[in-house]
C-alpha beads as a LAMMPS data file, in Angstrom:
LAMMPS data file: protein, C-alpha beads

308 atoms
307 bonds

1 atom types
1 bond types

-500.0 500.0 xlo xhi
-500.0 500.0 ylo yhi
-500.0 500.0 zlo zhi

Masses

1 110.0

Atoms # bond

1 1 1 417.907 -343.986 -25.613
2 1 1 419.114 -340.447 -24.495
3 1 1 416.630 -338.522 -23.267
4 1 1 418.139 -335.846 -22.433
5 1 1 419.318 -335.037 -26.393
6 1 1 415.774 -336.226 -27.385
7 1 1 414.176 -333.398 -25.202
8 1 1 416.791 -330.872 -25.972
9 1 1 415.563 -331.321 -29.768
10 1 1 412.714 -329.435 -28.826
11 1 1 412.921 -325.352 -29.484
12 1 1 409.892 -324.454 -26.775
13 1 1 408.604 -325.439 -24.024
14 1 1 404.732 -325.589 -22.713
15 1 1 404.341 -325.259 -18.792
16 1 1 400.230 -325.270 -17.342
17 1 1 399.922 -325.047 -13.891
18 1 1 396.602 -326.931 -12.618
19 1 1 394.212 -326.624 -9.662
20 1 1 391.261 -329.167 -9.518
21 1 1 387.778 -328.309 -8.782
22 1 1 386.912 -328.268 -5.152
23 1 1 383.692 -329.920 -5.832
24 1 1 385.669 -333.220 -7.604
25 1 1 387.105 -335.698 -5.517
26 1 1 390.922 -335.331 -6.359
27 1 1 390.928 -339.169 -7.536
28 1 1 388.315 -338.396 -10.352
29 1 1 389.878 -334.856 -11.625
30 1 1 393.524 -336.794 -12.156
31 1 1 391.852 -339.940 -14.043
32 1 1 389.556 -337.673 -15.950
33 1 1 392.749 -335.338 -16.704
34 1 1 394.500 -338.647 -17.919
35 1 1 392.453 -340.700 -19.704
36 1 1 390.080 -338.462 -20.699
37 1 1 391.865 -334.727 -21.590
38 1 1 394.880 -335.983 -21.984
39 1 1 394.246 -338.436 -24.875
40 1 1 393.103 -335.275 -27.423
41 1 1 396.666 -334.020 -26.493
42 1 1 397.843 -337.236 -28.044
43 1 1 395.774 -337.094 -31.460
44 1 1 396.773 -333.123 -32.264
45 1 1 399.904 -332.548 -34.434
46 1 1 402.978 -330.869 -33.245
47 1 1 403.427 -332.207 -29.914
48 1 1 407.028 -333.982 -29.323
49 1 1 406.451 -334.868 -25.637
50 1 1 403.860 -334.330 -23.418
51 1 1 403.565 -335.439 -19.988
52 1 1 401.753 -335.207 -17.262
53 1 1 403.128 -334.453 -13.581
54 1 1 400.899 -335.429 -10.534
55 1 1 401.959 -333.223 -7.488
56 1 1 401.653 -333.628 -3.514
57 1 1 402.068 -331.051 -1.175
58 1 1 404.754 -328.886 -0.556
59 1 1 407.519 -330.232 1.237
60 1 1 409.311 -327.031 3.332
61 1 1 411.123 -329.423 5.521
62 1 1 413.553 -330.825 2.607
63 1 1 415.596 -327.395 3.451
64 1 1 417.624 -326.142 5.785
65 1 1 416.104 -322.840 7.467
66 1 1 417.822 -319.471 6.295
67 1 1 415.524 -316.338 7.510
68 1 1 416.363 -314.656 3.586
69 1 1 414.356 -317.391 1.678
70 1 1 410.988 -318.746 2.338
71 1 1 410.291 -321.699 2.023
72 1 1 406.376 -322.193 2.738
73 1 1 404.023 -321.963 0.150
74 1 1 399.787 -321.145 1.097
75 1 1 397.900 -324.271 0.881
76 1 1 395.475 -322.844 -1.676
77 1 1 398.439 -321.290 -3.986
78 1 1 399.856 -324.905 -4.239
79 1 1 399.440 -326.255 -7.630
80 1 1 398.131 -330.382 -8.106
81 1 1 399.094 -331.058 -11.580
82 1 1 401.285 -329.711 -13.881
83 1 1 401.156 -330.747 -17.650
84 1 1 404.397 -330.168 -19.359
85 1 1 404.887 -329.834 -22.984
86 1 1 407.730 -329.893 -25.568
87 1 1 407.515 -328.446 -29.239
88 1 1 410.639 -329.185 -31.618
89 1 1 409.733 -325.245 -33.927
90 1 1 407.226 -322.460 -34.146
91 1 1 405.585 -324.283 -36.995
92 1 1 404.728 -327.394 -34.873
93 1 1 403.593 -325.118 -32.247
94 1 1 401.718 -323.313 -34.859
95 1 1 400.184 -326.327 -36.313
96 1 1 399.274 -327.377 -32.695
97 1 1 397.294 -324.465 -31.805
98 1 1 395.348 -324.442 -35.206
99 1 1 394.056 -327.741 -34.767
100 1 1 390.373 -328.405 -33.372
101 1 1 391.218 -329.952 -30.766
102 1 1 393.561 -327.095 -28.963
103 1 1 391.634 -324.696 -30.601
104 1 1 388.644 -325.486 -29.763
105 1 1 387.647 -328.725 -27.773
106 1 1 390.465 -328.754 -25.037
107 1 1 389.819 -325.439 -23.972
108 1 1 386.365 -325.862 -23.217
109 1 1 386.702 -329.542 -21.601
110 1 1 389.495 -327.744 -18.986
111 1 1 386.136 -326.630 -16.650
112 1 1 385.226 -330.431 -16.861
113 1 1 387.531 -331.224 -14.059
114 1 1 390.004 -327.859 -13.395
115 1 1 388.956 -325.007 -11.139
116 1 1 392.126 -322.980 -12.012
117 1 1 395.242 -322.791 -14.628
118 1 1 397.714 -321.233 -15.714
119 1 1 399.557 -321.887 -19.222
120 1 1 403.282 -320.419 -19.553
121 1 1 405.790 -320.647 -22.853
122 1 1 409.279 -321.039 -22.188
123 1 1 411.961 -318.156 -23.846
124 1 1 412.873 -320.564 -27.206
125 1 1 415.566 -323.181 -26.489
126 1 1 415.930 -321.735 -22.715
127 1 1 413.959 -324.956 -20.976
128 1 1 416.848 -327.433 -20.726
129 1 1 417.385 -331.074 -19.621
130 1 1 420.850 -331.044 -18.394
131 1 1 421.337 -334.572 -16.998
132 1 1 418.504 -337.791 -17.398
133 1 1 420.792 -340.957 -16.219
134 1 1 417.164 -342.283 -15.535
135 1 1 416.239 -342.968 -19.229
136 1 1 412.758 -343.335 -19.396
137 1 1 411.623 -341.422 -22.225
138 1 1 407.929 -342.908 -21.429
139 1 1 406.927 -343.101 -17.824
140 1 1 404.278 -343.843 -16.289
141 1 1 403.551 -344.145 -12.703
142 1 1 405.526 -343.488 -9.646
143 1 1 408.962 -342.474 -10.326
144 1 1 411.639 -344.829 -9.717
145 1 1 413.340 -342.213 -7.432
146 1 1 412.584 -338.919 -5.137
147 1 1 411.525 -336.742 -8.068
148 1 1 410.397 -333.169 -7.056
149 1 1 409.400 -329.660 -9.052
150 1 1 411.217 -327.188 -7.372
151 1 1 409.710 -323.437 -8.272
152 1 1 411.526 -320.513 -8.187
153 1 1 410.116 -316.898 -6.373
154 1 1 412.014 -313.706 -7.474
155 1 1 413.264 -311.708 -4.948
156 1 1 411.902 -308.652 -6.194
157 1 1 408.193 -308.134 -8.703
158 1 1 410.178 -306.827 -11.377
159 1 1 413.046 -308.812 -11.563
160 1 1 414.490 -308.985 -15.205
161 1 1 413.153 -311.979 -16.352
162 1 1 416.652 -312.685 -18.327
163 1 1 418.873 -312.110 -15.103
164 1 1 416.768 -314.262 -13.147
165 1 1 417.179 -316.831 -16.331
166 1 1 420.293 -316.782 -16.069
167 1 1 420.829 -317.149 -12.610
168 1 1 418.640 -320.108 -12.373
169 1 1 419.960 -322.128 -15.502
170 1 1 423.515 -321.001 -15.155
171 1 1 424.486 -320.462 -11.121
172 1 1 421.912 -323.180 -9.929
173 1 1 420.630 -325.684 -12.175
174 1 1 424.082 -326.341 -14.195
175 1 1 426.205 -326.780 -10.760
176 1 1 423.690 -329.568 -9.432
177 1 1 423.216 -331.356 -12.514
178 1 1 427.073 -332.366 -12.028
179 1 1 425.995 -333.435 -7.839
180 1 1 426.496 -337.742 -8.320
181 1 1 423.513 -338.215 -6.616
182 1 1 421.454 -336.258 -8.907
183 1 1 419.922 -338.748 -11.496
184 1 1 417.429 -336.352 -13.564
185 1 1 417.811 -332.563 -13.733
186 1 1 415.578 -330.365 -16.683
187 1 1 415.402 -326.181 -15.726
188 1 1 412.554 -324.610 -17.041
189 1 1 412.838 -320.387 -17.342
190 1 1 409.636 -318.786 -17.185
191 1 1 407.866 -315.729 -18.601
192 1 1 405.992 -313.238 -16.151
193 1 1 402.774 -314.924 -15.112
194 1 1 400.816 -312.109 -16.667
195 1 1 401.561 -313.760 -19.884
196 1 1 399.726 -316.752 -19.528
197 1 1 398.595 -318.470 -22.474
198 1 1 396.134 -320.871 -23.670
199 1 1 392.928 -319.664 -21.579
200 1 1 390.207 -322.001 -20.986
201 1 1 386.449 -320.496 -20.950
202 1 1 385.412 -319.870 -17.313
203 1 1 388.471 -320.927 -15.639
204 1 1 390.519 -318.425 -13.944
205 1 1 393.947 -318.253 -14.425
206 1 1 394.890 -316.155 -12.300
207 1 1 397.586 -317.204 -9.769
208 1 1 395.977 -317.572 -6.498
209 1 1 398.744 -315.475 -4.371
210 1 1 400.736 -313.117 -4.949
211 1 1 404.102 -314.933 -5.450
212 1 1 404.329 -316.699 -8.859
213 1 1 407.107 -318.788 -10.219
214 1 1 409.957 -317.180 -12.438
215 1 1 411.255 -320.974 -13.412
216 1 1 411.116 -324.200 -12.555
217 1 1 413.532 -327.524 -11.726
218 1 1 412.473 -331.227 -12.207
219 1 1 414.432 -332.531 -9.695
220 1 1 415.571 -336.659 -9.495
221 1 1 417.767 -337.878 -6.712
222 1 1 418.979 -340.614 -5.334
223 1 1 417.464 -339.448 -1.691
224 1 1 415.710 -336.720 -0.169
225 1 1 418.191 -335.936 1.627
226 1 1 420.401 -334.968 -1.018
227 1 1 418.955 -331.736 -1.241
228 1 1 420.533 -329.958 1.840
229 1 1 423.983 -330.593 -0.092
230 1 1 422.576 -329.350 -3.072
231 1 1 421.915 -326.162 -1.068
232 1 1 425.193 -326.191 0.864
233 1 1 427.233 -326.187 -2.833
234 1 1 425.106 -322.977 -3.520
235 1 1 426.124 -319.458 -2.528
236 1 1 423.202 -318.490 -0.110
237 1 1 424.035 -315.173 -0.360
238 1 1 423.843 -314.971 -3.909
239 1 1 420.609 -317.146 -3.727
240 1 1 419.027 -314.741 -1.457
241 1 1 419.882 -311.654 -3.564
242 1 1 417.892 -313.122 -6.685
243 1 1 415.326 -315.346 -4.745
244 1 1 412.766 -314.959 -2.171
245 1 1 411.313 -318.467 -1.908
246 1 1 411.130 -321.779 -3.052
247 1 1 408.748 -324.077 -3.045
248 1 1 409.088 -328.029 -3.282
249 1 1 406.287 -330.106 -4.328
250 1 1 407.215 -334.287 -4.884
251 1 1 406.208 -335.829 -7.916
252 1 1 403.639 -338.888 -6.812
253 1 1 403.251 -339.674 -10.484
254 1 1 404.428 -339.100 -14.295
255 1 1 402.393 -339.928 -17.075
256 1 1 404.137 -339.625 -20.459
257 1 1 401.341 -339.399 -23.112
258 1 1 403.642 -338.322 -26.476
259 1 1 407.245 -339.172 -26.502
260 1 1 409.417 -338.060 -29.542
261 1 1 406.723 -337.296 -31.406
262 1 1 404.470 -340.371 -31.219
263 1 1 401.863 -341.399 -28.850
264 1 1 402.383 -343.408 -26.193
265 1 1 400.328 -346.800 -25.332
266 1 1 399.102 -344.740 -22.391
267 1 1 397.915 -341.779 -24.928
268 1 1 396.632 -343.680 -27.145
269 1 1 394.327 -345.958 -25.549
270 1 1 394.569 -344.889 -21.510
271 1 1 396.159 -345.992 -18.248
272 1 1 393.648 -348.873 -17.115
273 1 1 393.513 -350.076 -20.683
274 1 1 397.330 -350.355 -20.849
275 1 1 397.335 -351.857 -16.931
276 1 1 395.069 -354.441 -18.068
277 1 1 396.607 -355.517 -21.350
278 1 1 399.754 -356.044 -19.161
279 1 1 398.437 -358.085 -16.545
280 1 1 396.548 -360.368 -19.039
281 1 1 399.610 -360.435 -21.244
282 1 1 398.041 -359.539 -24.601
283 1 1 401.406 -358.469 -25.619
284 1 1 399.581 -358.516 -29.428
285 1 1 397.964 -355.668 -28.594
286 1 1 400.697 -353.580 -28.239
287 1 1 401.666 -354.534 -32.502
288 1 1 401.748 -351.578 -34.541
289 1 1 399.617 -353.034 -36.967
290 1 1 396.776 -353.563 -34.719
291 1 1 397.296 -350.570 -33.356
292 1 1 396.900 -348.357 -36.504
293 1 1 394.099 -350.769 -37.423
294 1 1 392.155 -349.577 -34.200
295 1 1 393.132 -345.483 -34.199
296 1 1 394.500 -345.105 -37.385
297 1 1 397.734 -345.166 -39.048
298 1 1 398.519 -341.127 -38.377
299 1 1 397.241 -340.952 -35.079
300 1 1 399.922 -344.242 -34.094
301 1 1 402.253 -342.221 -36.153
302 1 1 402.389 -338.844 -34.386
303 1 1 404.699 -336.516 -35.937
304 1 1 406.142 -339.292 -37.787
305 1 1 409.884 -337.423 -37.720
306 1 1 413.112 -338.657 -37.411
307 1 1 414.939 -339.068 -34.014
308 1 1 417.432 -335.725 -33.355

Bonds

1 1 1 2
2 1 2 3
3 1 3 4
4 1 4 5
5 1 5 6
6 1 6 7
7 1 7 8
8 1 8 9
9 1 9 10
10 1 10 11
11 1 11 12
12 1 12 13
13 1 13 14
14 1 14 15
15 1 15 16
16 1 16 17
17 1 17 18
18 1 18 19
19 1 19 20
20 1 20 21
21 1 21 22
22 1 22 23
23 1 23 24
24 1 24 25
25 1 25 26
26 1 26 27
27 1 27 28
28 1 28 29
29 1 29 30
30 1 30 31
31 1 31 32
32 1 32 33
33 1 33 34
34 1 34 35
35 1 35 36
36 1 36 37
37 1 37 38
38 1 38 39
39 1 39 40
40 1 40 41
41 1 41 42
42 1 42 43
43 1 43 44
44 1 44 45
45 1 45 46
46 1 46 47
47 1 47 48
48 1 48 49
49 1 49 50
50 1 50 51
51 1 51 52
52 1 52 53
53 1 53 54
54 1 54 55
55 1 55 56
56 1 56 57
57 1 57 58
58 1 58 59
59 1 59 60
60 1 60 61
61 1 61 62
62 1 62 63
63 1 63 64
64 1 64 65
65 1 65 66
66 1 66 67
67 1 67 68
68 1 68 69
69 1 69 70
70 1 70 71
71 1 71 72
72 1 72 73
73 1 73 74
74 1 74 75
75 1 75 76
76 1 76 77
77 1 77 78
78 1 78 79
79 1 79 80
80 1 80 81
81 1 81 82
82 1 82 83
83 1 83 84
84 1 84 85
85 1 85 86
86 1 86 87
87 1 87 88
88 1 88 89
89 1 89 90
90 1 90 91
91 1 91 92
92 1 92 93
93 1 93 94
94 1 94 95
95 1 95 96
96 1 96 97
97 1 97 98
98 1 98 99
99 1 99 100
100 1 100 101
101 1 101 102
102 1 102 103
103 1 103 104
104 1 104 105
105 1 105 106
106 1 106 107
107 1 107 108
108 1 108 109
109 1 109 110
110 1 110 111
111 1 111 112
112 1 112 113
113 1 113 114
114 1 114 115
115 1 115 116
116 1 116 117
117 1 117 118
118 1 118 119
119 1 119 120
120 1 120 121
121 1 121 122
122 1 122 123
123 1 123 124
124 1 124 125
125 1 125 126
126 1 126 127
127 1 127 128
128 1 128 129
129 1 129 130
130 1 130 131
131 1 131 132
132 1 132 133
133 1 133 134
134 1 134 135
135 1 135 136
136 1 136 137
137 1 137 138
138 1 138 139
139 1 139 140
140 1 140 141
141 1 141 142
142 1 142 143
143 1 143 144
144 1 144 145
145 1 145 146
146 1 146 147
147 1 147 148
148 1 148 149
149 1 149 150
150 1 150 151
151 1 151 152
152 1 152 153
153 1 153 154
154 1 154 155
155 1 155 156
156 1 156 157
157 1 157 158
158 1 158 159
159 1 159 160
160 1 160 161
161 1 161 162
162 1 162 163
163 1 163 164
164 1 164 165
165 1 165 166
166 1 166 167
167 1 167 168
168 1 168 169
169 1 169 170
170 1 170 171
171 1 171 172
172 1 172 173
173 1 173 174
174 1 174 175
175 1 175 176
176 1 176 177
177 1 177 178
178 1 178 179
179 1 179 180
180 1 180 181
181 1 181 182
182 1 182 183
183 1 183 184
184 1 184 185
185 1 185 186
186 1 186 187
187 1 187 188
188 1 188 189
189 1 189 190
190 1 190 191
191 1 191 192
192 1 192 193
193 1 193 194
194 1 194 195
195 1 195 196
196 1 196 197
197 1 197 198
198 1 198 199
199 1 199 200
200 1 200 201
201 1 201 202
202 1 202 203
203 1 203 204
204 1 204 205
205 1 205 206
206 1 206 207
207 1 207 208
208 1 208 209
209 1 209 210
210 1 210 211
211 1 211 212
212 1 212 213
213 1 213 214
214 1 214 215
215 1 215 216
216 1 216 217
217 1 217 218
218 1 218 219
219 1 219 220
220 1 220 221
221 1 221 222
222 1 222 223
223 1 223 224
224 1 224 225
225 1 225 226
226 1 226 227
227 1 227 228
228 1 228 229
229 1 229 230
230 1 230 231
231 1 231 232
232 1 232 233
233 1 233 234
234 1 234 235
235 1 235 236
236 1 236 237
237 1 237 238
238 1 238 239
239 1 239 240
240 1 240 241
241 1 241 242
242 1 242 243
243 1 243 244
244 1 244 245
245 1 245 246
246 1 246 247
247 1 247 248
248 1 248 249
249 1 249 250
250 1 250 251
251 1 251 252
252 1 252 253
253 1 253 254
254 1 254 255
255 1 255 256
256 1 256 257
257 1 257 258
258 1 258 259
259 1 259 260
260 1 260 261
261 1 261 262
262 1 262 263
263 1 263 264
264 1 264 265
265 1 265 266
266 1 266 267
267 1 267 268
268 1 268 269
269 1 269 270
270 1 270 271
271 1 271 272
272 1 272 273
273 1 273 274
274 1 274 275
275 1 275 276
276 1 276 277
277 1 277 278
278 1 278 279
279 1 279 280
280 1 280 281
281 1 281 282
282 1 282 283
283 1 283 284
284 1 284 285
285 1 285 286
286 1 286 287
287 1 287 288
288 1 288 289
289 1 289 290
290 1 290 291
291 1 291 292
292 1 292 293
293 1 293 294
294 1 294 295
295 1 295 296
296 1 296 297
297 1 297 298
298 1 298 299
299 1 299 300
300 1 300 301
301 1 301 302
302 1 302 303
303 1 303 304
304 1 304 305
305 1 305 306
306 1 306 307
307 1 307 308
């Protein structure tokens, strides 16, 4: 499996950034996001991957101090969960948001367990996955290695979008993705947060600061550490002039609902369902034919295309 060129099928890219409800314990909000919201994800068309990324707190000690770039991010501006979304065309997209389920029932579920978000589209074909020697077109869980979303502050309000694109995929993202110790590397451009999409019936989107992200990098390494090299093989200078902060939240966990077009175990029937089915070893669950017996053949089916 390359999942890299499996990803890179994909034409756009769907980026939410999350904030629980402050009256939810934080354990309850990410099962209910999970097993609960995330499963209509899986049975809407169009989707060719969607996963879910779990986030802790921002980690400004991963960097080495330069005065030109912050590196602190307000506790209350820091998002917890980011669901990330791949489409392979405008008409899957399309066919996405006309079903009930986006349309309609998602939307209004969001309140159910998020206080604030934040839904961006990619620029089409700009969100790239440059290097994946991990492979795992499906996880779930902790990652097998450091794995961090890195988000990108413009220096200026008004930066050109497409400079700052450009910068970011071409002078930052391309020249660590070659780094040996880098194991997973996918860029994500941005859109002006003003542009949000996708809003959700009495949830704010709004970003709650006034610094929002420009683009994005899902980081894998090999270790932590690894990242002061990464920043030593970048011009700081030229860093500075197009950036005024980054922030760097860990991912604790990944949970892969849709993969190339199809749901996974995990979308289709949840995470303690699938947990449970492993520990028992009821590996005849997991047969296609009982599986399309219990949901249905075009639900196990997804998109039902054939691998790019």
């Amino acid at each position: 499996m390359d999942t890299a060129r499996e990803e890179n099928a994909a034409d756009l890219a769907l980026t939410a950034f999350c904030w629980w409800r402050e009256d939810l314990p934080r354990s309850v909000a990410e099962t209910y996001w999970r097993d609960v919201h995330g499963i209509m994800f899986a049975r809407a068309p169009g989707l060719w991957q969607y996963r879910q990324l779990r986030l802790a707190a921002n980690r400004p000690d991963l960097w080495p101090a330069d005065p030109r770039i912050s590196f602190t991010a307000p506790f209350a501006a820091q998002p917890h969960g980011m669901p990330h979304g791949l489409f392979l065309s405008e008409s899957d997209l399309a066919a996405f948001a006309r079903h009930p389920l986006p349309a309609r029932t998602i939307p209004h579920d969001t309140g159910n367990f998020i206080g604030r978000i934040g839904a961006l589209l990619s620029p089409r074909r700009r969100g790239l996955t440059l290097v994946d020697h991990l492979n795992e077109p499906a996880a779930q869980g902790s990652p097998r290695a450091p794995t961090f979303v890195l988000g990108f502050v413009p220096r200026e309000p008004d930066t050109a979008a497409e400079a700052f694109h450009e910068y970011l995929v071409d002078r930052i993202a391309a020249p660590w993705s070659e780094h040996p110790g880098v194991l997973r590397l996918r860029v994500e451009p941005l859109p002006p947060y003003d542009r949000s999409v996708l809003t959700s019936p009495g949830v704010p989107h709004q970003w709650p600061a006034d610094d929002t992200y420009l683009g994005w990098i899902e980081l894998a390494v090999r270790d932590e550490n690894l990242l002061t090299s990464l920043w030593a093989s970048t011009s700081a200078d030229d860093l500075a002039r197009y950036v005024s902060a980054i922030h760097t939240y860990p991912i604790r966990e990944i949970y892969t609902l849709i993969s190339q077009g199809q749901p996974t175990d995990v979308g289709l029937r949840g995470y303690p369902a699938v947990q449970t089915i492993a520990a028992a070893g009821a590996t005849a669950q997991r047969d296609k034919g009982t599986l399309e017996l219990l949901f249905g053949e075009e639900a196990v089916r997804g998109l039902g295309r054939p691998r790019h």
